[in-house]
C-alpha positions in Angstrom: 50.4 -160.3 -49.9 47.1 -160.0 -48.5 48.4 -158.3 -45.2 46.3 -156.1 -45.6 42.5 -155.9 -44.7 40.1 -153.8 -46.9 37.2 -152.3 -45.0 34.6 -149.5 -45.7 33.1 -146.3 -43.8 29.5 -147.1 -43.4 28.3 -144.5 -46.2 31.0 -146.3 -49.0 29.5 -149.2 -47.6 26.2 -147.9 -48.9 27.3 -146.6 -52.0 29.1 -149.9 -53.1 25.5 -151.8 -52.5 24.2 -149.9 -54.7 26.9 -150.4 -57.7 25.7 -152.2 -60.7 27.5 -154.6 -63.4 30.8 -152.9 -64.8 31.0 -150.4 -61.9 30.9 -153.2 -59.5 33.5 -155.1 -61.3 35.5 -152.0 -60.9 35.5 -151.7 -57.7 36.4 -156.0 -56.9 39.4 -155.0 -58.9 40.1 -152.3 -56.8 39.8 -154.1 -53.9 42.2 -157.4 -54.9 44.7 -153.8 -55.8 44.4 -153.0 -52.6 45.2 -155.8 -51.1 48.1 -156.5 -53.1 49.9 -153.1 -53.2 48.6 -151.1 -50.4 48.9 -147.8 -50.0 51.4 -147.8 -53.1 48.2 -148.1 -55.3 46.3 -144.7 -56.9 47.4 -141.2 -56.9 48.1 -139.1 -53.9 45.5 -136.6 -53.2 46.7 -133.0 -51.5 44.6 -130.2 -49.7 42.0 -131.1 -47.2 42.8 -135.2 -48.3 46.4 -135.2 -47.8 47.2 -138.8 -46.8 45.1 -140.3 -48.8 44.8 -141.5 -52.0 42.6 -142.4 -55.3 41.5 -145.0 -58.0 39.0 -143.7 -60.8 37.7 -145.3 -63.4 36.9 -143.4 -66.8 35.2 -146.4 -68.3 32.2 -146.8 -64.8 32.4 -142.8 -64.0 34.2 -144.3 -60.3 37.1 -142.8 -57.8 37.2 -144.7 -54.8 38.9 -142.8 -52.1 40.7 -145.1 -49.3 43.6 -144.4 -46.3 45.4 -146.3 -44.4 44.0 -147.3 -40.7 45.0 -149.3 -37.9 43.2 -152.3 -39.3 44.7 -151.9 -42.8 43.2 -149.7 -45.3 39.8 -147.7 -45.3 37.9 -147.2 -48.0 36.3 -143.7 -47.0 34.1 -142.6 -50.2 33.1 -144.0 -53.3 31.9 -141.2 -55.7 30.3 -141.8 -59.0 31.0 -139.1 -61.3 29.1 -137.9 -64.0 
């Protein structure tokens, strides 16, 4: 495990600074996910995001939305909803 290395586009990069208590925890456990199950964790999305996928989070109001690149996976948008 661990093959895989998690990175962010600058503007999730952004938005995960400015997370707070259980949102941040949220998105550490998303990130140890990651790295243990690849691109077999979250749902597939279709339409204009085909190819990548999703983890959300009820509880924090979170969907993290990562692909795979040629470094591992990408963590392109983190979106707070609600």
């Amino acid at each position: 495990m661990d093959n895989y290395q998690v990175s962010f586009y600058p503007e999730a990069q952004a938005e995960f600074e400015k997370l707070k208590g259980s949102q941040r925890v949220f998105v550490d456990k998303v990130l140890i996910r990651l790295r243990q199950l690849e691109m077999n964790a979250g749902q597939e999305l279709h339409g204009p995001l085909a190819g990548f996928r999703k983890l959300k989070s009820k509880k924090t109001g979170l969907r993290i939305v990562f692909g795979q690149s040629s470094q591992g996976i990408t963590i392109i948008d983190i979106v707070a909803v609600g």
